[in-house]
matplotlib code that plots the C-alpha trace (Angstrom):
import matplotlib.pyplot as plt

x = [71.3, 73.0, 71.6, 75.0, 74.3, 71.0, 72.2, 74.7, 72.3, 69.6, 72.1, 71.1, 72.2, 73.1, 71.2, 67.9, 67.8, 68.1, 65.0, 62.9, 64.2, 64.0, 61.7, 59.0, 59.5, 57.6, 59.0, 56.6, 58.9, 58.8, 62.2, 63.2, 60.9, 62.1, 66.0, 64.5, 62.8, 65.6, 68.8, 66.8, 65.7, 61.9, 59.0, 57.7, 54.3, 54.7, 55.9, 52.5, 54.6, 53.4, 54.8, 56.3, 58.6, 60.9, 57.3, 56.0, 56.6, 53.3, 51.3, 50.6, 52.9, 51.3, 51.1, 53.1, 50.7, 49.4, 53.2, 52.8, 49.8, 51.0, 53.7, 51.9, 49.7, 52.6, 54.2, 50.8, 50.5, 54.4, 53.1, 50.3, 51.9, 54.8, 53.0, 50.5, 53.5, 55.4, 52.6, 50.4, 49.7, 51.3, 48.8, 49.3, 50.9, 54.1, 54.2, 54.1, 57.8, 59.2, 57.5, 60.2, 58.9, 58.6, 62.4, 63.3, 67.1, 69.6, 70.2, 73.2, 75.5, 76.1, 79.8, 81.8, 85.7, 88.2, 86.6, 83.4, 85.2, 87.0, 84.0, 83.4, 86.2, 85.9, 82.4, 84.0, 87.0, 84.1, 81.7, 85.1, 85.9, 82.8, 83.0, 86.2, 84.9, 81.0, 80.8, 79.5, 75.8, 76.2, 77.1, 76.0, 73.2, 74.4, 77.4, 75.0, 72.7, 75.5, 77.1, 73.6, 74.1, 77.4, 77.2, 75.3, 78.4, 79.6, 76.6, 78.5, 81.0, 84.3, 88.1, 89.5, 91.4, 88.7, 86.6, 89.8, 89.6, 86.0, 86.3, 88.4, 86.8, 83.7, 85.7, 86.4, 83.3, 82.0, 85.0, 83.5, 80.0, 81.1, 83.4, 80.4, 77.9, 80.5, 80.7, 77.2, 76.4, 75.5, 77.8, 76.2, 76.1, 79.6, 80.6, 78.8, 80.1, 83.6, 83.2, 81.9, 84.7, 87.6, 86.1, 86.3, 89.8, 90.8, 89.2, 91.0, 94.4, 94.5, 96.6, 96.8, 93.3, 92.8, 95.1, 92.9, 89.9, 91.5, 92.5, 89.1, 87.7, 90.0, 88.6, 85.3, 86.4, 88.7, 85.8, 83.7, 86.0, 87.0, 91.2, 92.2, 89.7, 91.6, 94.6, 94.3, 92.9, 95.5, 97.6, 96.3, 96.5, 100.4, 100.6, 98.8, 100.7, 104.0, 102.5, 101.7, 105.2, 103.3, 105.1, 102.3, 99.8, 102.6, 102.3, 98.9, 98.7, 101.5, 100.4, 96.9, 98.6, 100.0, 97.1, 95.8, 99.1, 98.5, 94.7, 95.8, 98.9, 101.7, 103.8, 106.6, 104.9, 103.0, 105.9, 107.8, 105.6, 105.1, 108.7, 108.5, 105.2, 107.4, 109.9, 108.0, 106.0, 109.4, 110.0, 106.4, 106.7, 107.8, 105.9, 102.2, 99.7, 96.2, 93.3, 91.6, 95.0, 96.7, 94.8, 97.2, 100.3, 102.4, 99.2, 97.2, 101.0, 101.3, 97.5, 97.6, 100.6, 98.7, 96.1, 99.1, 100.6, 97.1, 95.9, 99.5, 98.6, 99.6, 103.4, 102.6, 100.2, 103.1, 103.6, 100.8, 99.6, 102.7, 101.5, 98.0, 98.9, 101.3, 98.3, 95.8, 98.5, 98.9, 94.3, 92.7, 89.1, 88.9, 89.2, 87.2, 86.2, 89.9, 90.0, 87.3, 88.5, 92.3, 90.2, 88.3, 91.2, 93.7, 91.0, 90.6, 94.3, 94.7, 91.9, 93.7, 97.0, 94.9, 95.2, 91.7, 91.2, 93.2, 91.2, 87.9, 88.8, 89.6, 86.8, 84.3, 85.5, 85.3, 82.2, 81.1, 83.1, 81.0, 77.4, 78.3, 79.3, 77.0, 78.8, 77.8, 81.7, 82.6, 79.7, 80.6, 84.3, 83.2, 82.7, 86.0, 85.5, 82.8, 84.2, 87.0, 85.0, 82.3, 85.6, 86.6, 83.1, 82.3, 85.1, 85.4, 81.6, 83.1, 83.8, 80.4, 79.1, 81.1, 80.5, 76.2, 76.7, 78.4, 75.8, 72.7, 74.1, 75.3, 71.3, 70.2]
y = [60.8, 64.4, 66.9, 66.8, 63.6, 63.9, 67.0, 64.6, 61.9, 64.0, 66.7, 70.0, 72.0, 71.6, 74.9, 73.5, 70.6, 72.8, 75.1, 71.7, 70.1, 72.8, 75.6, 73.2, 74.2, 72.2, 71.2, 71.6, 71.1, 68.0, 67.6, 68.0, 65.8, 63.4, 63.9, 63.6, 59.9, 58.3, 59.8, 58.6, 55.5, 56.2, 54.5, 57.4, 56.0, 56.7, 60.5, 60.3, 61.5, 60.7, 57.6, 54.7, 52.4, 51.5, 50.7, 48.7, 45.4, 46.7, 45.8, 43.1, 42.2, 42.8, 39.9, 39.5, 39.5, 43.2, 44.1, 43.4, 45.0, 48.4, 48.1, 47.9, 50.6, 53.2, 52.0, 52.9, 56.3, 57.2, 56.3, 58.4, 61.0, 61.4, 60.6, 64.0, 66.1, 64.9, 65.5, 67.3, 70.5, 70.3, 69.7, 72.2, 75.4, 76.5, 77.3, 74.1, 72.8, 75.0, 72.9, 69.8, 66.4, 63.6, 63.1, 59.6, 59.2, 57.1, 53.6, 53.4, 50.5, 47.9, 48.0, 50.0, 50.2, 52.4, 53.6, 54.2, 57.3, 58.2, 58.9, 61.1, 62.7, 63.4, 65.3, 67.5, 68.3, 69.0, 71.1, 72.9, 73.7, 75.1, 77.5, 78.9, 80.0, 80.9, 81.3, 79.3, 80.4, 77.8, 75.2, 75.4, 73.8, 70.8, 70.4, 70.2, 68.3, 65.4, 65.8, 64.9, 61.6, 61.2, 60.9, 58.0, 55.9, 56.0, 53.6, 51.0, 48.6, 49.2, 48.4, 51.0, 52.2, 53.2, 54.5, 57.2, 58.2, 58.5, 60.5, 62.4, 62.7, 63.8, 66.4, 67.8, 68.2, 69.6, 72.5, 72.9, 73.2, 76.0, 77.8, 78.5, 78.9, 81.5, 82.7, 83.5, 85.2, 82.2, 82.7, 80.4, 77.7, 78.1, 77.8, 75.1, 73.3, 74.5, 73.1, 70.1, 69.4, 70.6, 67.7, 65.0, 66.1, 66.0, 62.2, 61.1, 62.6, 64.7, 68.1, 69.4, 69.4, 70.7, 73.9, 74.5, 74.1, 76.9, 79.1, 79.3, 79.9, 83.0, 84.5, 84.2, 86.8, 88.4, 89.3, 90.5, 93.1, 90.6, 90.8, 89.7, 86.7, 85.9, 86.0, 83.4, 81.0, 81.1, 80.8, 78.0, 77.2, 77.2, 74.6, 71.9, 72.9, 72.6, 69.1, 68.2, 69.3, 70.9, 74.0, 75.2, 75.4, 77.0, 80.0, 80.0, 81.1, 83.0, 84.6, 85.7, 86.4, 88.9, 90.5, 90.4, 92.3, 95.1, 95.4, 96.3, 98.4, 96.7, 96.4, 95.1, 92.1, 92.1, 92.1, 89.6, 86.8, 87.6, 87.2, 83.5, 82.6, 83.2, 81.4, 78.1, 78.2, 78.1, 75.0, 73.7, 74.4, 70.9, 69.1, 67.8, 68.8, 67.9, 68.9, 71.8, 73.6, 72.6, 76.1, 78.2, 79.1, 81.8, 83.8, 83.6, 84.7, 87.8, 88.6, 88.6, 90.5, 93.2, 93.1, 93.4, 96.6, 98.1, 97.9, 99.6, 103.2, 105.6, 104.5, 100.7, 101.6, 101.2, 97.7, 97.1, 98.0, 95.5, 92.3, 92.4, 93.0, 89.9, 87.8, 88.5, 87.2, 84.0, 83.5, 81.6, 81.4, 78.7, 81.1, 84.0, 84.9, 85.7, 87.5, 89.9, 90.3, 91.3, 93.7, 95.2, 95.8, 97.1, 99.6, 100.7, 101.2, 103.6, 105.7, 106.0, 107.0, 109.1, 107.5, 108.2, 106.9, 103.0, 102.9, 104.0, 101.0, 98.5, 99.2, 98.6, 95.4, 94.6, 95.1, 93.3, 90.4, 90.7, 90.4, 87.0, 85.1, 84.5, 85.3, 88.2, 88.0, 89.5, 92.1, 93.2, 93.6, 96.3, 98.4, 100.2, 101.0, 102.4, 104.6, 105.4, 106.3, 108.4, 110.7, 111.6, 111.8, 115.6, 116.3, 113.0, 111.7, 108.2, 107.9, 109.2, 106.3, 103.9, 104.7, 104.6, 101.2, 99.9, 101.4, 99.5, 96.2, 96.3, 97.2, 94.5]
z = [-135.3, -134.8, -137.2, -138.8, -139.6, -140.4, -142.9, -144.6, -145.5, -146.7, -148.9, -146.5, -144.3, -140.6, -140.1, -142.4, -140.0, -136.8, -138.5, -139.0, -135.8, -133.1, -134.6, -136.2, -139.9, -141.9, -145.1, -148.5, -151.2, -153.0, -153.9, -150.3, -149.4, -151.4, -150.1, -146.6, -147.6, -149.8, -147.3, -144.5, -146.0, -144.8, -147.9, -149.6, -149.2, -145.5, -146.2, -148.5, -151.9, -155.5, -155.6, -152.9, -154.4, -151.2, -149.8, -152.4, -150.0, -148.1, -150.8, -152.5, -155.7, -158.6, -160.8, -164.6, -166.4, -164.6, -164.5, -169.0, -168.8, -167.4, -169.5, -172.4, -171.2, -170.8, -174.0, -176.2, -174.1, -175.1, -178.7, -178.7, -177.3, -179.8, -182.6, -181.7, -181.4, -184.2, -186.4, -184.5, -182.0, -178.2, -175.9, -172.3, -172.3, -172.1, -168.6, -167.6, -168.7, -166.0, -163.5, -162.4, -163.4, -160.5, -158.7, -159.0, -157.8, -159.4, -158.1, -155.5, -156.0, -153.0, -153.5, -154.9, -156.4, -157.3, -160.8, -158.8, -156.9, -160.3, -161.4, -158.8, -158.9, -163.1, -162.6, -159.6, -162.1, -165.4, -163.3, -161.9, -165.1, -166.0, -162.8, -163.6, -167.1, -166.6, -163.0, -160.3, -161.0, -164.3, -162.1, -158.4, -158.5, -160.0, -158.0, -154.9, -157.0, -157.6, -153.7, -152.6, -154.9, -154.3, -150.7, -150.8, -152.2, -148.3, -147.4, -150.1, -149.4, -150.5, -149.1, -146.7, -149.1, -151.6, -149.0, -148.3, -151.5, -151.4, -148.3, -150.3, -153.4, -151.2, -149.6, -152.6, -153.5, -150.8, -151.6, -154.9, -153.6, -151.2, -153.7, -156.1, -153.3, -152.4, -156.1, -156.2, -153.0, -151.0, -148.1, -145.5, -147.6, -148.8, -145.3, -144.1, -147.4, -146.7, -143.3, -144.1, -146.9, -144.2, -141.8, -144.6, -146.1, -142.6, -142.1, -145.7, -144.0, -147.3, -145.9, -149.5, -149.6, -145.9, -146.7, -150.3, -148.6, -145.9, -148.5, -150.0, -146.3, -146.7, -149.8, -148.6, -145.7, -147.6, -150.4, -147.3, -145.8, -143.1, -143.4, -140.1, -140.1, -143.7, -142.1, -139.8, -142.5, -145.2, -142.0, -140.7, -145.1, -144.6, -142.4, -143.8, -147.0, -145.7, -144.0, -147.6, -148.9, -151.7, -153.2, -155.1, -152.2, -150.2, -153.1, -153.2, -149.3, -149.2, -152.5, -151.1, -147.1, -149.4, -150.6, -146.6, -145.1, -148.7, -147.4, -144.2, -145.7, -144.9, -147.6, -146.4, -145.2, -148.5, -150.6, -148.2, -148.9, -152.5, -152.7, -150.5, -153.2, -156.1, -154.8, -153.8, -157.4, -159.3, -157.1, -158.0, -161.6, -162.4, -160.1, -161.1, -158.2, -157.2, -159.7, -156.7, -156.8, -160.2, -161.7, -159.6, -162.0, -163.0, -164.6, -161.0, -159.0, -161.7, -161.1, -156.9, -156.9, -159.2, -156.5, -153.7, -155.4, -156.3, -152.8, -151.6, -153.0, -155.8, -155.6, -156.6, -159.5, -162.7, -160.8, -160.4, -164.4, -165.0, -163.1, -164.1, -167.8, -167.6, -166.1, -168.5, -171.8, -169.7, -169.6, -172.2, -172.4, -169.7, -166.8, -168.1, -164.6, -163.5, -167.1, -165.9, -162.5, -163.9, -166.5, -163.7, -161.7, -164.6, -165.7, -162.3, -161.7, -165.0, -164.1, -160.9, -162.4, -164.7, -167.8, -168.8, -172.6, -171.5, -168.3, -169.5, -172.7, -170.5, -168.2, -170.8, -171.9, -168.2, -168.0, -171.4, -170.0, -166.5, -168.3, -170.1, -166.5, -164.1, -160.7, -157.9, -157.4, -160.3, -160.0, -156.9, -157.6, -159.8, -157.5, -157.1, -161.1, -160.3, -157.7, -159.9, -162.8, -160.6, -159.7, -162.8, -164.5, -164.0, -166.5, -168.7, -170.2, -171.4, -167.3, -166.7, -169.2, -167.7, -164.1, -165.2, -167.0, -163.8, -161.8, -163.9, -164.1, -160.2, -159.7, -161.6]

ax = plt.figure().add_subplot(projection="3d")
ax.plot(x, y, z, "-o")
ax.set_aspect("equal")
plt.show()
């Protein structure tokens, strides 16, 4: 096996396989441990872990009656048990519930249908949800908890035509798994996820996927400073949009190429594709589109092109005010996250222009807003708040407390 293979049956990464594989790491935790075993298929008993059920044809089978008897044993324990904290004191400490009980994963099926992927594809859009409106520190972990099943469904049997969409439902996944990774300062894993998913959208013949997946390889560089990197990915974006004949996607890029050409000030590039992504979203508006870019809408077009006219100097900033006060009347409180990053960005932009009593408001409710979702994103997007507040803080003390509150949560 490659270790890319290895990686995708065991739910790591390439580069934890190349650490085991090439530099001798040795691998303690149990829960990896445990990955390793049931993705390989290897008995646990051989791996010497707590328990071996895939080895239990070593042994001699137990007999019924020993089978009852254990039963029985466990069922008067369970009794016991309940019955002493029901009425009683809890034996152990506290301390102890943080530790993880014994992994047992869930069965796999042999074969699989079409309401098998659904299913798949239900829990990417639920945990999706819950990033958009607490962050991907909510919901990381058990987005990569639920890939790491998921990916076993591609050792069932299925038609070739569920299999695609299993492909594609993996993909998708995988997109997920690297956009909160990404949300929460994970940035090698969000690319090695992001990689992962381009490969599979690529193998379902999914371009709609391919060019979402792109775009999100963009705002990883684009959040690090990287512009001309995030170019060439919401480039490269456009053309599997335009293969995919989806309008909205087509806006999404050209929406964020936008913000790229205002980061590297030219604005007449930046306001030539705003133009083309308002153009293809009132084209899209009717249309339904997948669940990974359906979020993208007239609230999301108002708030990048706030972000276009912000980063394109003191002559943009009234335009600027007006597009990111449009986006925020068009959130609700499923995308609190792009709440708090319009907040952020409006404040900064009237402390800017000089309006020192609505940008120093503002800021503070961005702020509030940032300490209820857990996302480094959104932290570190404070920053030019910060900076703005700091420069007008020797003769404002509402700045100065805004700029200090910024400063201790950004520490913490």
């Amino acid at each position: 096996m490659s270790q890319r293979v290895i990686a995708a049956h065991t739910g790591q990464a390439q580069s934890e396989i190349s650490e085991i594989v090439a530099n001798g790491r040795q691998v303690m935790a149990y829960e990896v441990l445990s990955r390793i075993a049931d993705g390989l298929g290897i008995p646990r008993g051989y791996m010497g872990l707590a328990y071996a059920t895939s080895s239990a044809h070593l042994t001699p089978p137990a007999s019924a009656v020993a089978r009852r008897d254990d039963e029985d044993e466990q069922a008067r324990r369970l009794l016991a048990h309940a019955a002493q904290v029901t009425v009683g004191a809890i034996e152990g400490s506290v301390e102890q519930w943080v530790e993880p009980l014994p992994y047992a994963a869930a069965p796999v099926p042999e074969r699989i249908g079409a309401a098998d992927v659904a299913q798949v594809e239900s829990v990417t859009r639920a945990l999706r949800a819950l990033d958009y409106q607490h962050g991907g520190g909510v919901c990381r972990d058990a987005v990569v908890a639920q890939l790491a099943w998921s990916q076993q469904l591609l050792r069932a049997s299925c038609s070739p035509k569920v299999m695609r969409r299993l492909h594609r439902a993996l993909a998708d996944q995988h997109n997920l798994a690297g956009w909160t990774s990404f949300d929460i300062g994970l940035y090698g894993p969000a690319r090695d996820h992001l990689a992962r998913a381009l490969e599979q959208a690529k193998h379902a013949k999914d371009p709609s996927l391919m060019a979402n997946i792109l775009y999100r390889m963009g705002r990883v560089y684009l959040h690090c400073g990287r512009v001309q990197e995030t170019l060439r990915f919401f480039q490269l974006g456009q053309i599997c949009a335009q293969d995919a004949s989806c309008e909205r996607t087509v806006a999404l890029l050209c929406a964020n190429e936008a913000w790229a050409y205002a980061l590297l000030g030219n604005a007449e590039l930046a306001l030539k594709s705003m133009s083309r992504a308002s153009d293809e979203l009132d084209r899209a508006h009717a249309r339904p589109a997948p669940s990974w870019v359906n979020f993208f809408g007239y609230a999301d077009l108002a708030a990048t092109s706030g972000m276009v006219h912000a980063s394109l100097g003191s002559a943009h900033l009234d335009a600027a005010v007006q597009h990111l006060t449009e986006a925020l009347a068009g959130r609700d409180l499923s995308m609190t996250r792009s709440s708090t990053f319009e907040l952020t960005a409006l404040a900064t932009v009237h402390l800017k222009a000089g309006e020192m009593t609505r940008g120093i408001d503002i800021g503070f409710q961005a702020v509030t807003l940032a300490t209820e979702i857990r996302s480094s994103r959104v932290i570190d997007r404070l920053a030019p708040l910060q900076e703005a507040a700091v420069s007008r803080s020797a003769h404002h003390s509402d700045a100065r407390d805004l700029a200090q509150r910024i400063s201790a949560l950004r520490a913490a």
